[in-house]
BATI-113477 format. One record per residue (C-alpha): x, y, z; residue in three letters; residue number from 1. Coordinates in nm, 2 decimals, always signed. Each point is the difference from the previous one (the first is absolute). Example, Ala and Ser with C-alpha at 12.3 -4.5 7.8 and 13.67 -1.06 7.14 Angstrom:
<roros>
+1.23, -0.45, +0.78, ALA, 1
+0.14, +0.34, -0.07, SER, 2
</roros>
This chain:
<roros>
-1.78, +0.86, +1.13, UNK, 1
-0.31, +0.03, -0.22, UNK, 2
-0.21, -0.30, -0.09, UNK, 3
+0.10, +0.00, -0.35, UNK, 4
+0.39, -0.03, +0.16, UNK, 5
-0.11, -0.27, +0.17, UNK, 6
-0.20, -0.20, -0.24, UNK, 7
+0.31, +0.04, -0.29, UNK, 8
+0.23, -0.10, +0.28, UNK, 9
-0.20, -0.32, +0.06, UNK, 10
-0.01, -0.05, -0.33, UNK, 11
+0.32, +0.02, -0.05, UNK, 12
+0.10, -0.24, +0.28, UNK, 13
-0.23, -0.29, -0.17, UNK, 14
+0.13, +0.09, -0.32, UNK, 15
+0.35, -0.07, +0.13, UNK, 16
-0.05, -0.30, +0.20, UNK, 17
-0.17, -0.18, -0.30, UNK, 18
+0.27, +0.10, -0.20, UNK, 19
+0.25, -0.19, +0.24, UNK, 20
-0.25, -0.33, +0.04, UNK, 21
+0.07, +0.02, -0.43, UNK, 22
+0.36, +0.08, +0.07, UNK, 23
+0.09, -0.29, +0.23, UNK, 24
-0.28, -0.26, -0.01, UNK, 25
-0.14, +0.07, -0.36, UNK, 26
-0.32, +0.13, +0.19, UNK, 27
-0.23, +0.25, -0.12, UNK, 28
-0.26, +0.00, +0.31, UNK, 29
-0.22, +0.28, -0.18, UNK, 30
-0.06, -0.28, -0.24, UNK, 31
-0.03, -0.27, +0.21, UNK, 32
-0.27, +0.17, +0.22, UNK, 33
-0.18, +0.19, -0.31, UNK, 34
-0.02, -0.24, -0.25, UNK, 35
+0.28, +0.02, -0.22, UNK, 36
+0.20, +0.30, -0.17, UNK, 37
-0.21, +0.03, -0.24, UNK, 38
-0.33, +0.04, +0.22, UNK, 39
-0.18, +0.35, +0.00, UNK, 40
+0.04, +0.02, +0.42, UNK, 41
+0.41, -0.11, +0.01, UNK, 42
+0.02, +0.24, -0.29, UNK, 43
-0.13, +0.30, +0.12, UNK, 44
+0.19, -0.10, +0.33, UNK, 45
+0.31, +0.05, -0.23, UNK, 46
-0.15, +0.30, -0.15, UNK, 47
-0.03, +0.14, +0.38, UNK, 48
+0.33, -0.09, +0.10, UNK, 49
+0.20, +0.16, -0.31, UNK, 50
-0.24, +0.28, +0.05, UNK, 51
+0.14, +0.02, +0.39, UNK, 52
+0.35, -0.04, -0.11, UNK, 53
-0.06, +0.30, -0.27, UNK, 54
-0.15, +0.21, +0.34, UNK, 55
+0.23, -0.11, +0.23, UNK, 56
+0.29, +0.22, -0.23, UNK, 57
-0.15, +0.31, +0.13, UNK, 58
+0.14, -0.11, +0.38, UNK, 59
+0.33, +0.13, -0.12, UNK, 60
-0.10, +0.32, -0.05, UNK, 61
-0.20, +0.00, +0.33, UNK, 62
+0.32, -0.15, +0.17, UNK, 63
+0.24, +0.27, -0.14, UNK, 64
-0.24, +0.28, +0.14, UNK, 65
-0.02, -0.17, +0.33, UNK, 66
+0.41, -0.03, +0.02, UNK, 67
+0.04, +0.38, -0.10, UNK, 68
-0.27, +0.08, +0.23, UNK, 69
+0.22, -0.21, +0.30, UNK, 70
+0.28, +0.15, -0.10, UNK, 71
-0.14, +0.31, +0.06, UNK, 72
-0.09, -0.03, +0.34, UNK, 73
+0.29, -0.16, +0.10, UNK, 74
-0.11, -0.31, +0.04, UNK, 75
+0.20, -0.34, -0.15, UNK, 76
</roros>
C-alpha cells in the first residue's frame, strides 16, 4: 500500500473510534484533546478525517481490480 493508503486508513480508524467514544460514552476525544469542536486544530482534524473517509472510497475500486485479478489466476 502507498503512504497516502495508509495515512486515509489511519485516518479513518481515529475517525471511527471517536465516533464510537460519542456513540456510547458521549465522548468526542478529538475535542477533548484539541480544545473543543470548535478549535482550529480539532477542526481541521475533522476536516482530515472526512477528507480520509472521501479517499478511502477509491479502495473499492482498487479491491474490485484486485478480486478480478485473483480470479484470474486462480487464486481464491
Amino acid at each position: 500500500m502507498k503512504f497516502l493508503d495508509w495515512f486515509a486508513l489511519t485516518l479513518v480508524i481515529i475517525g471511527a473510534l471517536n465516533w464510537g467514544l460519542v456513540g456510547f460514552f458521549n465522548f468526542d476525544l478529538i475535542s477533548a484533546v484539541f480544545g473543543g469542536g470548535s478549535h482550529f486544530v480539532a477542526r481541521t482534524i475533522f476536516a482530515l478525517v472526512g477528507l480520509a473517509g472521501l479517499y478511502s472510497l477509491s479502495i473499492y475500486g482498487r479491491l474490485e481490480a484486485l478480486d478480478v485479478y485473483h480470479h484470474a489466476k486462480g487464486s481464491h
